[in-house]
C-alpha positions as CSV (number, residue, x, y, z in Angstrom):
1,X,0.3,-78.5,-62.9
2,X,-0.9,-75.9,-60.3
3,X,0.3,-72.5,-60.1
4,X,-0.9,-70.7,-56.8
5,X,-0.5,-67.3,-55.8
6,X,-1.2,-64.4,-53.5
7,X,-3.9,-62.5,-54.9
8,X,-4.3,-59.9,-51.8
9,X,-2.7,-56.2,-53.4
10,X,-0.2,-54.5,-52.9
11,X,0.7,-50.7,-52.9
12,X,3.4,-49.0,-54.3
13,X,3.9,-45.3,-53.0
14,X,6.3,-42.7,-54.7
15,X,8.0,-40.8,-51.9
16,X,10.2,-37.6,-53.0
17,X,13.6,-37.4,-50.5
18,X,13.8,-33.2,-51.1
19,X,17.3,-32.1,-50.2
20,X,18.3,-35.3,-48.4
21,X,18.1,-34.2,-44.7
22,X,15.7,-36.9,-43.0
23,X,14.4,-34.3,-40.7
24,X,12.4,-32.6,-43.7
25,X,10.7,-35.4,-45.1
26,X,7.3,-35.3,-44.4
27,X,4.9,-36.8,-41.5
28,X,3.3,-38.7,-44.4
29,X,6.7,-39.8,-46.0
30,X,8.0,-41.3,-42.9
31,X,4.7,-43.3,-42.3
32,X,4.7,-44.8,-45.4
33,X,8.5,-45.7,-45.1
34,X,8.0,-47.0,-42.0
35,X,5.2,-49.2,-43.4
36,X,7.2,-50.6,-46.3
37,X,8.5,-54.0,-46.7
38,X,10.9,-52.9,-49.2
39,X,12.6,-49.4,-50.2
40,X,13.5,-49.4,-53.8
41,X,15.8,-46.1,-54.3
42,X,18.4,-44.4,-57.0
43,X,21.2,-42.1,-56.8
44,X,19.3,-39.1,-55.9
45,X,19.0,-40.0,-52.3
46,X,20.9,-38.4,-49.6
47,X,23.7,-40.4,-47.6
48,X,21.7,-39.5,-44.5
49,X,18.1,-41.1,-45.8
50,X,20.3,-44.3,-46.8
51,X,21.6,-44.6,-43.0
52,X,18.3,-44.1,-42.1
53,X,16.5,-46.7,-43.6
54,X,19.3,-48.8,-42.9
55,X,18.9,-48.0,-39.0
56,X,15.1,-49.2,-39.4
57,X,16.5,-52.4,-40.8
58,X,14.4,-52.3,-43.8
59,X,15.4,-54.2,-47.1
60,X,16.5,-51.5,-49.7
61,X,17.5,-52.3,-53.1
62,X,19.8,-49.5,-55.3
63,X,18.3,-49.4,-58.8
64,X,20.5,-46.8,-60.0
65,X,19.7,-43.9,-62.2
């Protein structure tokens, strides 16, 4: 039996939310969000960085807290 894989790596990036308003996250914060191929996030986002992310269309998973 053969067991194949994708051996290219990945990144995984820790990006704080700070009060929850999407207008204060940072140049660097939004790049790498908008890079993403999927948004893993807990209870401490905002409402408003939710919707956002939704809006982009990206695939965002709720992991709780």
């Amino acid at each position: 039996m053969t067991t194949s894989f994708n051996s290219e790596k990945g990144k995984v990036y820790l990006v704080g939310a700070g009060p929850g308003d999407p207008g204060l996250l940072t140049v660097k914060a939004v790049e790498v969000i908008q890079k993403a191929d999927i948004i893993l996030y807990d209870k401490l986002v905002g409402e408003e960085i939710i919707k956002m992310l939704k809006d982009m269309n990206k695939q965002i998973i709720y992991v709780g807290k």
